[in-house]
py3Dmol code that shows the C-alpha trace and the ligand (Angstrom):
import py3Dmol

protein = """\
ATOM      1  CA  UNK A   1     139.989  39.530 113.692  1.00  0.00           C
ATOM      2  CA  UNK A   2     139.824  43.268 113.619  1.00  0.00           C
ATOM      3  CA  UNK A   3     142.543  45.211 111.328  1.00  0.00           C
ATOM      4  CA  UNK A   4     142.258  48.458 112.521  1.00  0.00           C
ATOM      5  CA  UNK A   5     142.174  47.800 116.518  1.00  0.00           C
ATOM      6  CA  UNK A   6     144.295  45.971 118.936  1.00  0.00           C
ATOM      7  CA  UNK A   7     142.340  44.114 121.613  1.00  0.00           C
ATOM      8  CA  UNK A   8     144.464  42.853 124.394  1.00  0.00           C
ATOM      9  CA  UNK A   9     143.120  41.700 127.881  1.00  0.00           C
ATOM     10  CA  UNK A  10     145.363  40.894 130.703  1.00  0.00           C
ATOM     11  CA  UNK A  11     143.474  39.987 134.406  1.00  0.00           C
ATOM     12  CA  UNK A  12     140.516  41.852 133.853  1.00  0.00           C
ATOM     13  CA  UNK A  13     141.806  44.741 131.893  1.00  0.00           C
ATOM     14  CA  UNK A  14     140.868  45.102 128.345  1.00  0.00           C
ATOM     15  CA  UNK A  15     143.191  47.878 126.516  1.00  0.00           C
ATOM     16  CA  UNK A  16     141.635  48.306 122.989  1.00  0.00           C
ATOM     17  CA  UNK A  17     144.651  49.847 120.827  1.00  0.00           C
ATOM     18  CA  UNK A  18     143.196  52.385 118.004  1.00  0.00           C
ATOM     19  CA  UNK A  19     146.029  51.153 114.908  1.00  0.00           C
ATOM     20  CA  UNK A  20     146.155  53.237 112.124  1.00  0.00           C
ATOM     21  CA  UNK A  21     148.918  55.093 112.988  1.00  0.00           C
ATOM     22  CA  UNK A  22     150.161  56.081 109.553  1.00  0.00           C
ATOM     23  CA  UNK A  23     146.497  58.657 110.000  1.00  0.00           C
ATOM     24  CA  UNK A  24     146.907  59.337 113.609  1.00  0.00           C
ATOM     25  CA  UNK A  25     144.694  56.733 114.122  1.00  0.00           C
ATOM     26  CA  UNK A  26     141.751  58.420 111.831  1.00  0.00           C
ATOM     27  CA  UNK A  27     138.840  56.685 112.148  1.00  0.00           C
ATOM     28  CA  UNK A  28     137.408  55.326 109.230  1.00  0.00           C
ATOM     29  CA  UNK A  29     134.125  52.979 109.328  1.00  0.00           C
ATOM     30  CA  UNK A  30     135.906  49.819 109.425  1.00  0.00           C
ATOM     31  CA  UNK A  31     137.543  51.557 113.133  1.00  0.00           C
ATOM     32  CA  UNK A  32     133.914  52.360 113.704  1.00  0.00           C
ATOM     33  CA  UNK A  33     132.369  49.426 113.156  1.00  0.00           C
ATOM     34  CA  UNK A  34     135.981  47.548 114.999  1.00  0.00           C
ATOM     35  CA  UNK A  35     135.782  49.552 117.878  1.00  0.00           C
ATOM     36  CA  UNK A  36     131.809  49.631 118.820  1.00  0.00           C
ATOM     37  CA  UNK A  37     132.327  45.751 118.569  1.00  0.00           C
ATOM     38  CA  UNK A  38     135.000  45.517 121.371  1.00  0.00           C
ATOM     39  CA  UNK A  39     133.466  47.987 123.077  1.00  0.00           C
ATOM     40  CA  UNK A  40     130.473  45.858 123.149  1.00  0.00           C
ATOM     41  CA  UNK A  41     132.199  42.915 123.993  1.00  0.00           C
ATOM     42  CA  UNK A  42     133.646  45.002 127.355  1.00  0.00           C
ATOM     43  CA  UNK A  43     130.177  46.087 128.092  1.00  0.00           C
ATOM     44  CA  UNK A  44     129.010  42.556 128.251  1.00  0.00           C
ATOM     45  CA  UNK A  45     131.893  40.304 129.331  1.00  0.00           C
ATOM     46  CA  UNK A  46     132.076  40.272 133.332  1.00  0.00           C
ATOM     47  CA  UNK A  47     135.775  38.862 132.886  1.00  0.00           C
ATOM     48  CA  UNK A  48     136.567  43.128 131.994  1.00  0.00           C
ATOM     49  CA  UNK A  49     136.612  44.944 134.804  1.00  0.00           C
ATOM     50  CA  UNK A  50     138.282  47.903 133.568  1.00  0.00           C
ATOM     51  CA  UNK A  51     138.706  49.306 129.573  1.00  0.00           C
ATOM     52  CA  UNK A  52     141.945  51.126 128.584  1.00  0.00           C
ATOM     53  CA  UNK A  53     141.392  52.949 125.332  1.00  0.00           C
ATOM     54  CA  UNK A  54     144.865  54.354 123.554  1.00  0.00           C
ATOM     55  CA  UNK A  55     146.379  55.097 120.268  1.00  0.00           C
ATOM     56  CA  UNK A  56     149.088  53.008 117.989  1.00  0.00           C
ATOM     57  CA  UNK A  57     152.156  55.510 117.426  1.00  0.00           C
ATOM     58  CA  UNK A  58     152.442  58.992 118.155  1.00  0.00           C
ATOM     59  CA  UNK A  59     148.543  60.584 117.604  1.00  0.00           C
ATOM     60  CA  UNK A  60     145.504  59.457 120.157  1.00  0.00           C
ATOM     61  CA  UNK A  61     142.805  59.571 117.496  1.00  0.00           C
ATOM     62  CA  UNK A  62     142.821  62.781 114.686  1.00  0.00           C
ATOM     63  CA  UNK A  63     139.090  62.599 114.734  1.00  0.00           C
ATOM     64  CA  UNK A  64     136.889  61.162 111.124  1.00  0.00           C
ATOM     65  CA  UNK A  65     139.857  60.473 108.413  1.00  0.00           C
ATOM     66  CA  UNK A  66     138.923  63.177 106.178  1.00  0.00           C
ATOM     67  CA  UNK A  67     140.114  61.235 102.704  1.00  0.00           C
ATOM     68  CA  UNK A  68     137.660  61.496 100.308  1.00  0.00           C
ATOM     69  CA  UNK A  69     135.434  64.350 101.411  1.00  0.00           C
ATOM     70  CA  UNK A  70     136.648  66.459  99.392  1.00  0.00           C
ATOM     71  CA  UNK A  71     135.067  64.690  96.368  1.00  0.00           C
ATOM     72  CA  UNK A  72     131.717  63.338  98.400  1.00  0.00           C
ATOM     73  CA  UNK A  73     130.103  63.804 101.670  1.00  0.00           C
ATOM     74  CA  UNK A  74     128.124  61.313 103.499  1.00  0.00           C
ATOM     75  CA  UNK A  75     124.734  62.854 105.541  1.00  0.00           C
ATOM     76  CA  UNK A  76     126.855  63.691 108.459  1.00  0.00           C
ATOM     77  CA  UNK A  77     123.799  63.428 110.850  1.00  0.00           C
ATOM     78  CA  UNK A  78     122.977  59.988 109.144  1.00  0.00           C
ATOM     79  CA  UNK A  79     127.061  58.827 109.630  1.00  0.00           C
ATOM     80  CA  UNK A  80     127.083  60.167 113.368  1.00  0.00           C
ATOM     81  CA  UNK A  81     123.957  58.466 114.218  1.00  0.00           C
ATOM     82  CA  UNK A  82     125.393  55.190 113.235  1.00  0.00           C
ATOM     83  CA  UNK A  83     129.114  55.227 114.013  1.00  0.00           C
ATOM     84  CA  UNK A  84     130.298  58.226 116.844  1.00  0.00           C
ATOM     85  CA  UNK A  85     126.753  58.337 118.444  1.00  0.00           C
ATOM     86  CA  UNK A  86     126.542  54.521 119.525  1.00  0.00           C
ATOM     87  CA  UNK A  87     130.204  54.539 120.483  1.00  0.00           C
ATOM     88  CA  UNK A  88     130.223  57.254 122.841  1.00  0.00           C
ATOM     89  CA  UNK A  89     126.808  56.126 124.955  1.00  0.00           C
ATOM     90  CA  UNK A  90     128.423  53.029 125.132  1.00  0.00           C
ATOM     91  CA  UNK A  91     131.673  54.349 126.726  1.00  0.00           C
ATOM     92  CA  UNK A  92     129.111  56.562 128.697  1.00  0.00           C
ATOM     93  CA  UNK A  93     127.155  53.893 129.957  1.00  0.00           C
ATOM     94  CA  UNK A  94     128.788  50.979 130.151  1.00  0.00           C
ATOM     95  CA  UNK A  95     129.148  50.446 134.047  1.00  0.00           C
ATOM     96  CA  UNK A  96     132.897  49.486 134.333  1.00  0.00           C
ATOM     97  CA  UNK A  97     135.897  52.424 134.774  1.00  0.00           C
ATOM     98  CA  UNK A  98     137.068  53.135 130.848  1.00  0.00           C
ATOM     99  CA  UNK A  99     140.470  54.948 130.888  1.00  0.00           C
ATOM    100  CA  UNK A 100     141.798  57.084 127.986  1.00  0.00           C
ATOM    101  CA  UNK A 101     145.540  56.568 127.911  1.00  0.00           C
ATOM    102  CA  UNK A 102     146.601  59.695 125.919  1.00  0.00           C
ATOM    103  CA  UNK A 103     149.703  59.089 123.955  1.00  0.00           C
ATOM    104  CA  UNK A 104     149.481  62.148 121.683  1.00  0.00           C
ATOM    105  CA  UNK A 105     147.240  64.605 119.409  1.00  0.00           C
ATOM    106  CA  UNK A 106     143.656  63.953 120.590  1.00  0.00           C
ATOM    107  CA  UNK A 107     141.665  65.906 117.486  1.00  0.00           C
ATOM    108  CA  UNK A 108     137.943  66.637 116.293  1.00  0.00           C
ATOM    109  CA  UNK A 109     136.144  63.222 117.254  1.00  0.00           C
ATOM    110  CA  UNK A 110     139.169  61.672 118.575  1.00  0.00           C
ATOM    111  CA  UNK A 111     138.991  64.326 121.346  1.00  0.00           C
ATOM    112  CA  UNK A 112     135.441  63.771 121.994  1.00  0.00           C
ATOM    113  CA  UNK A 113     136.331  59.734 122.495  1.00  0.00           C
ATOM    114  CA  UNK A 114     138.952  60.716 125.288  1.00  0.00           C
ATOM    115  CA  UNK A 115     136.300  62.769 126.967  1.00  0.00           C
ATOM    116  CA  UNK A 116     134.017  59.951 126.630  1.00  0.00           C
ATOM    117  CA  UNK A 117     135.910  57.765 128.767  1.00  0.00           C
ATOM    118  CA  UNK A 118     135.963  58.193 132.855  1.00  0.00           C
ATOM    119  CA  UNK A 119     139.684  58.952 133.171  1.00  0.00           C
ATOM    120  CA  UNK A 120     142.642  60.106 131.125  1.00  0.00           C
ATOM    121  CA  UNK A 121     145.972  59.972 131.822  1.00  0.00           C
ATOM    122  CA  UNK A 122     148.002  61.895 129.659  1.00  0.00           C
ATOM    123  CA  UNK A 123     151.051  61.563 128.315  1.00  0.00           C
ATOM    124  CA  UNK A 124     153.495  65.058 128.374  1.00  0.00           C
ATOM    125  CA  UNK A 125     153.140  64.716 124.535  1.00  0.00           C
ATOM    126  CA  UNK A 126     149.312  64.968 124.439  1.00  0.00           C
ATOM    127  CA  UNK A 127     147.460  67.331 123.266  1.00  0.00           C
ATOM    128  CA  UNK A 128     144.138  68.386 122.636  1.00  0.00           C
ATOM    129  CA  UNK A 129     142.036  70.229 119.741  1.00  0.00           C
ATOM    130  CA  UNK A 130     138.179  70.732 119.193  1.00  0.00           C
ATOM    131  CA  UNK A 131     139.932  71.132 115.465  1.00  0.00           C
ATOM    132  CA  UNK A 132     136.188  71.244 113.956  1.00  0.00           C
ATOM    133  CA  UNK A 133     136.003  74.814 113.491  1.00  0.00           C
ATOM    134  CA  UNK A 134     139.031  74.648 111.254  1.00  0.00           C
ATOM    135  CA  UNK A 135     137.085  72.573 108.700  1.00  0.00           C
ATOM    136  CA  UNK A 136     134.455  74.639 108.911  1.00  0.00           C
ATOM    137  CA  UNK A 137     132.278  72.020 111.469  1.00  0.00           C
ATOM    138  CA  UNK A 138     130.214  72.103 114.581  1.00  0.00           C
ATOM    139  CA  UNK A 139     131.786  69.803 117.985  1.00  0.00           C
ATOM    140  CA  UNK A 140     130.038  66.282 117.335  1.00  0.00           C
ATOM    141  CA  UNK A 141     130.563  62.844 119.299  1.00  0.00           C
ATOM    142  CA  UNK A 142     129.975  63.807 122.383  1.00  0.00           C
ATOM    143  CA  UNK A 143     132.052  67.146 122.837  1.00  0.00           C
ATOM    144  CA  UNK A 144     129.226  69.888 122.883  1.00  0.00           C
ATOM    145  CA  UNK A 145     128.330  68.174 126.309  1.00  0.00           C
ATOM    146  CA  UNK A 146     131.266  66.219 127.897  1.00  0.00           C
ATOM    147  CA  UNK A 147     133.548  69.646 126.991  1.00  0.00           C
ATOM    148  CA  UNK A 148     131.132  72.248 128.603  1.00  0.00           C
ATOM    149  CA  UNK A 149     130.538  70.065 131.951  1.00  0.00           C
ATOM    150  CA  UNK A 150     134.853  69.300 132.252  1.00  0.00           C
ATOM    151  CA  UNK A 151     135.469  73.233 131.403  1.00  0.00           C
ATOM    152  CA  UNK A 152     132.679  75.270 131.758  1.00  0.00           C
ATOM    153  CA  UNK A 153     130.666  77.077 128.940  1.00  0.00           C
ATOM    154  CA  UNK A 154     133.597  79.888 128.529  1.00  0.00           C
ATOM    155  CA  UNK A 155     136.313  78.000 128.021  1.00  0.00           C
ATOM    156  CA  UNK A 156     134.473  74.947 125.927  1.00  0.00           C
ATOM    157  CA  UNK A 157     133.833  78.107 123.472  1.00  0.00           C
ATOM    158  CA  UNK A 158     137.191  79.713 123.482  1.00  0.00           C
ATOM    159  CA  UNK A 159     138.180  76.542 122.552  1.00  0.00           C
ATOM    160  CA  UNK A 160     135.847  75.568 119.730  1.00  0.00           C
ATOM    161  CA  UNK A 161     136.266  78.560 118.319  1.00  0.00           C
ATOM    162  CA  UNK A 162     139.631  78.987 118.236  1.00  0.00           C
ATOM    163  CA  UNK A 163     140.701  75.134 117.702  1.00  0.00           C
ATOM    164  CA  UNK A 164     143.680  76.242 119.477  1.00  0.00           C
ATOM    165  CA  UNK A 165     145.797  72.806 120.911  1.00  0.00           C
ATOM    166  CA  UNK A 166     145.642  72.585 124.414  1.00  0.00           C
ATOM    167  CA  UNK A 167     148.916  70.821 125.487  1.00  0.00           C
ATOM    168  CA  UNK A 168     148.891  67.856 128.417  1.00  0.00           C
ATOM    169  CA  UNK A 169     149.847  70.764 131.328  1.00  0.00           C
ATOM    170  CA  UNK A 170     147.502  73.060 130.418  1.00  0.00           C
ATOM    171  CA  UNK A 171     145.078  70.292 130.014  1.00  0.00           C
ATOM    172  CA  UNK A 172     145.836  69.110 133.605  1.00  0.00           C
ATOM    173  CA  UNK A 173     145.162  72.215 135.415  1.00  0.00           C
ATOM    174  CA  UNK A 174     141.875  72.803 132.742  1.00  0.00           C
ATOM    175  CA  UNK A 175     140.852  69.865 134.470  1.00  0.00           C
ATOM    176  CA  UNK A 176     140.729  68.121 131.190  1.00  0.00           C
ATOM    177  CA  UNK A 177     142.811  64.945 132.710  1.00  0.00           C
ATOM    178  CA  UNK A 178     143.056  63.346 135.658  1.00  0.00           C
ATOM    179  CA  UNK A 179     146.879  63.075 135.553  1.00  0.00           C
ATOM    180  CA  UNK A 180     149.977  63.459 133.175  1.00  0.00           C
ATOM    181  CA  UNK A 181     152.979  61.626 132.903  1.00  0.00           C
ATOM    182  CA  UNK A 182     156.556  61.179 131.515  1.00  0.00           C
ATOM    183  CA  UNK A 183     155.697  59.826 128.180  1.00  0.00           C
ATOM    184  CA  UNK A 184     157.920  57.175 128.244  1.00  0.00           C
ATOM    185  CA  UNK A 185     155.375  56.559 131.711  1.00  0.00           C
ATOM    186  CA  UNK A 186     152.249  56.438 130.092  1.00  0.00           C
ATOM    187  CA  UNK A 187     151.826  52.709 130.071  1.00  0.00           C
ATOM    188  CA  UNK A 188     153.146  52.040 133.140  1.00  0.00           C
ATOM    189  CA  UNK A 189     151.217  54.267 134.748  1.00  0.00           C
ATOM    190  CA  UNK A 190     147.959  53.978 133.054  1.00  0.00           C
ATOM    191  CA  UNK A 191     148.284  49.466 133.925  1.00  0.00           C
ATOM    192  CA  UNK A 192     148.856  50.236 137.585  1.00  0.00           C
ATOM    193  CA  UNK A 193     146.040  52.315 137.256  1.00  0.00           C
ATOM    194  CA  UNK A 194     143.893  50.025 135.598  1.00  0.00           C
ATOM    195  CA  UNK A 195     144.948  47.223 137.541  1.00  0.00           C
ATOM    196  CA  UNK A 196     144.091  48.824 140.442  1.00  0.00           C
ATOM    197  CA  UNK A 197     140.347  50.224 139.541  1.00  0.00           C
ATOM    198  CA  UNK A 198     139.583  46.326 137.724  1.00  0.00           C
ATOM    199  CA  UNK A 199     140.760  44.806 141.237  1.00  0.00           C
ATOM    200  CA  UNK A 200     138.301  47.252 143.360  1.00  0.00           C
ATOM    201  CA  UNK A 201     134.427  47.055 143.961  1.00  0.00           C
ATOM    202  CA  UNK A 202     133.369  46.888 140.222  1.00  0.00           C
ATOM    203  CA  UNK A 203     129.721  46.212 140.941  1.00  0.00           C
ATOM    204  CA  UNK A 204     129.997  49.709 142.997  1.00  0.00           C
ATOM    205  CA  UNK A 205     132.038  51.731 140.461  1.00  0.00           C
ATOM    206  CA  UNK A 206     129.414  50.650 138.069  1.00  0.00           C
ATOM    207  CA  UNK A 207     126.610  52.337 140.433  1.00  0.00           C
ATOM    208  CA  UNK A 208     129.162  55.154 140.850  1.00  0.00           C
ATOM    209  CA  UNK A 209     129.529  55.800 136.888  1.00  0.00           C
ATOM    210  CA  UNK A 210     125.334  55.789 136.864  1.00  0.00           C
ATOM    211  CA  UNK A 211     124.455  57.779 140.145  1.00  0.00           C
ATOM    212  CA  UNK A 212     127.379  60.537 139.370  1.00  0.00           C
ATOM    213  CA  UNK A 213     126.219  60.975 135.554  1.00  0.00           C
ATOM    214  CA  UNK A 214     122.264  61.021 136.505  1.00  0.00           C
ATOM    215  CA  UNK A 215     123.728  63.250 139.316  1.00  0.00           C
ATOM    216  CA  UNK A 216     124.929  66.163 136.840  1.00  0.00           C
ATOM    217  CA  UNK A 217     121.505  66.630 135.507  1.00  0.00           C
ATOM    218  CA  UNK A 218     118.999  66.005 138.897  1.00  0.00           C
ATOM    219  CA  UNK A 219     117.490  68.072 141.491  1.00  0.00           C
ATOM    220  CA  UNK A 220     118.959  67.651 145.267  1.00  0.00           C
ATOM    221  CA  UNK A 221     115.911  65.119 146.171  1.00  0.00           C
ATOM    222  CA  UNK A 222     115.882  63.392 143.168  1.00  0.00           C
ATOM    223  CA  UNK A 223     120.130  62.513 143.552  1.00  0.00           C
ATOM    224  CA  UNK A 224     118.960  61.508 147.198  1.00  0.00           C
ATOM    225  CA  UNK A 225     116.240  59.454 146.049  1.00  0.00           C
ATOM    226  CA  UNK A 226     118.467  57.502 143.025  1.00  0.00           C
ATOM    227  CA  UNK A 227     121.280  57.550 145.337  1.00  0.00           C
ATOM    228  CA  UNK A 228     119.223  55.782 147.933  1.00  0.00           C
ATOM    229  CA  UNK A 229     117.810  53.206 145.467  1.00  0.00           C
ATOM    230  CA  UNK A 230     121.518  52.312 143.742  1.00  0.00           C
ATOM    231  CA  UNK A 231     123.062  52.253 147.495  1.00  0.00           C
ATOM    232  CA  UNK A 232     119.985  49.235 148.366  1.00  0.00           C
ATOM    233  CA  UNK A 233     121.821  47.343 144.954  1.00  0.00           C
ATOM    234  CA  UNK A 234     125.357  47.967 146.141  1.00  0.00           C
ATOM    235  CA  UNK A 235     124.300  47.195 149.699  1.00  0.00           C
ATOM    236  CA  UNK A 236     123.626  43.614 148.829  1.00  0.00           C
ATOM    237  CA  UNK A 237     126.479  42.691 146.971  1.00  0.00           C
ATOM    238  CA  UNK A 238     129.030  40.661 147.301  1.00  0.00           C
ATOM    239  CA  UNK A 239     131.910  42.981 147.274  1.00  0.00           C
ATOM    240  CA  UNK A 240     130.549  45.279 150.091  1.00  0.00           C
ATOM    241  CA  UNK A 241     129.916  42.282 152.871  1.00  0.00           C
ATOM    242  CA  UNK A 242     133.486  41.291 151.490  1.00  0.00           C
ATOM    243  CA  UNK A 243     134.561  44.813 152.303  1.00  0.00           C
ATOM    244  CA  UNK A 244     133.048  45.243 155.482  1.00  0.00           C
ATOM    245  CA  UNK A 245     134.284  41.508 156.395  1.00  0.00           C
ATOM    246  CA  UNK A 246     138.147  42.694 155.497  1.00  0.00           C
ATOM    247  CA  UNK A 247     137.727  45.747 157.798  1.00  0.00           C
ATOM    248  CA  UNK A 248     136.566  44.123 160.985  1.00  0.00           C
ATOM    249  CA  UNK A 249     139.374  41.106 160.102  1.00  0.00           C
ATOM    250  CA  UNK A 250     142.274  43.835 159.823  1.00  0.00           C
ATOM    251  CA  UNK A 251     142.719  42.485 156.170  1.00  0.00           C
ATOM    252  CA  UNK A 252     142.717  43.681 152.879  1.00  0.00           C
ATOM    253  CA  UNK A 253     139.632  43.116 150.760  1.00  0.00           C
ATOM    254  CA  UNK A 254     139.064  40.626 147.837  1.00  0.00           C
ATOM    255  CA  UNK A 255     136.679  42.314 145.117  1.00  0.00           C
ATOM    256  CA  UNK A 256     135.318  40.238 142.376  1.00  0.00           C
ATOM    257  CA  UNK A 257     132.589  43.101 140.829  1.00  0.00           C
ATOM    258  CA  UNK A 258     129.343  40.824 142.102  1.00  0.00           C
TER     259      UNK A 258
END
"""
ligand_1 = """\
57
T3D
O 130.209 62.028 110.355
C 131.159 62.723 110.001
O 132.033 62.315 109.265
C 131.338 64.064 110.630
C 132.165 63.857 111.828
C 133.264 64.572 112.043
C 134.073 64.291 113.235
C 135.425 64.883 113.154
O 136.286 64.353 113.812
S 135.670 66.248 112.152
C 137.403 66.582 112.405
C 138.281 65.685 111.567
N 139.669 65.789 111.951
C 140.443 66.816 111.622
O 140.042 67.783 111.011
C 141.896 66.719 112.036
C 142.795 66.632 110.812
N 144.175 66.517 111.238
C 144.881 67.557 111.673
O 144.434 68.686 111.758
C 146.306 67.282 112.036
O 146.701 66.060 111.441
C 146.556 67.191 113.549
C 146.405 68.598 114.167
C 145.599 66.219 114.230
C 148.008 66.707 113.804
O 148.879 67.501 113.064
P 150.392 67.006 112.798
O 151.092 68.130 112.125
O 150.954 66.489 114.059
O 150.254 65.731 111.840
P 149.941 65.732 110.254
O 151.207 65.831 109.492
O 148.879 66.728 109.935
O 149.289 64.278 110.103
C 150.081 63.113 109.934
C 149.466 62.289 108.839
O 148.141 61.912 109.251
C 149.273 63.111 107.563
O 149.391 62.212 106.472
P 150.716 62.229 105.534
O 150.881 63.633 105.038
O 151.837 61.808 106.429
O 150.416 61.232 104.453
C 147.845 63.558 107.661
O 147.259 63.831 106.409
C 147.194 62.341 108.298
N 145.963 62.699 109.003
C 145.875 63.342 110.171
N 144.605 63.473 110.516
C 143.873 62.922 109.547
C 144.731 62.422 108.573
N 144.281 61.807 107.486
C 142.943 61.684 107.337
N 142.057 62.152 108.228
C 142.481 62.763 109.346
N 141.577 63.188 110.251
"""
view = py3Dmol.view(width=600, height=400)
view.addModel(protein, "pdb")
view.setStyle({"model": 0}, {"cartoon": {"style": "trace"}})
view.addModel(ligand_1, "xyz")
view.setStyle({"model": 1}, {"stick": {}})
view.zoomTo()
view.show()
């Protein structure tokens, strides 16, 4: 049983719960190792159809807990290669919608794993900090790319340099989340939105996440070209003749991600 996680699934939502709230849910390498497990196990398990990640109390995730560096450093390049680096091409990959329910401070790494995930919904009490520069670090786990392509290269260095907070409204109309709520809301809102993505064409989103990422990087004809060869896999799954059966019975459609 993991110590420093929740894991809860309900219908085919799996919300893993980062719990160390008495750190802002600092992630040690027991949360690590905790979290690239269930994060594996929502990669693999067909019964998930949608990840929630979120934090225990009133932080999101204050990035690596930094007790004990002052007396010893690990090789940081050596540590990020075997804890952030797997976690975040797993949230990056996996082909289901992942959802970062922000409940609070989203710091250093902890930032970088909200940015990791498809969606955030914010809470009015979130907030956001590339904090590295204020111990004297460079953006790691993800943030030197996910932060420039949500912000542009301006603002991604205005705020790694400065490691100025960026609260939720600000965030919203950085285009940093998707949406931000009453916090009392947050749940609520994130389930009905995770309910709804993990009851809709999961076998397409999947495609989606992969076409839209390889998208960012391709040429015109080359998107055409992968976009042509994922549209032959979605083409014959289930979900779309279910879809295209619902529309020409006047009915609503009944996904099951195959
Ligand atoms: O491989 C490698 O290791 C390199 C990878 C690095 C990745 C990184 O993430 S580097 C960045 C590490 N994170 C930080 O530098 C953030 C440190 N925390 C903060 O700056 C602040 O806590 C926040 C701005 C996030 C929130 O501030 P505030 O005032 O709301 O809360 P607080 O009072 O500072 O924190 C509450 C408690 O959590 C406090 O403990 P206490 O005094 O009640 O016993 C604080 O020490 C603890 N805490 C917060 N963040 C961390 C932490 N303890 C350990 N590590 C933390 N990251």
């Amino acid at each position: 049983m993991p110590e420093t996680i929740i894991v809860e699934h309900i219908g085919g939502v799996m919300t893993v719960t980062l719990n160390r709230p008495d750190v802002l849910n600092a992630v040690n390498d027991q949360l690590a190792h905790e979290l690239h497990e269930a994060l594996r196990q929502a990669a693999r398990e067909a019964a998930v159809r949608c990840l929630v990640l979120t934090g225990a109390g009133r932080g999101f995730c204050s990035g690596q807990d930094l007790r004990g560096r002052a007396e010893s450093r690990p090789s940081y390049r050596d540590h990020l290669r075997a804890t952030y680096n797997p976690i975040i091409l797993l949230l990056r990959t996996m082909e289901k919608p992942v959802i970062a329910s922000v409940n609070g401070v989203a710091a250093g790494a902890g930032m970088s794993l909200a940015l990791a995930a498809d969606l955030r919904v914010a809470s009015e009490r979130a907030s956001f900090i590339e904090v590295f520069s204020r111990v004297g670090l460079v953006p790691d786990s993800g943030s030197t790319h996910l932060l420039t392509r949500l912000v542009g290269l301006g603002k991604a260095l205005e705020l790694c340099y400065t490691a100025d907070p960026v609260d939720a409204q600000e965030a919203l109309r950085l285009g940093l989340v998707n949406r931000v709520v009453p916090h009392d809301e947050l749940n609520a809102a994130t389930g009905t939105l995770a309910a709804r993505l993990a009851a809709g064409p999961t076998k397409a989103y999947g495609l989606m996440k992969r076409a839209l990422t390889y998208g960012l990087h391709a040429p015109l004809d080359a998107a055409l070209e992968y976009e042509a060869h994922l549209q032959e896999i979605a083409g014959r799954s289930a979900d779309h003749g279910e879809g295209v059966a619902a529309f020409l019975e006047k009915r609503p459609p009944s996904f099951h991600g195959r």
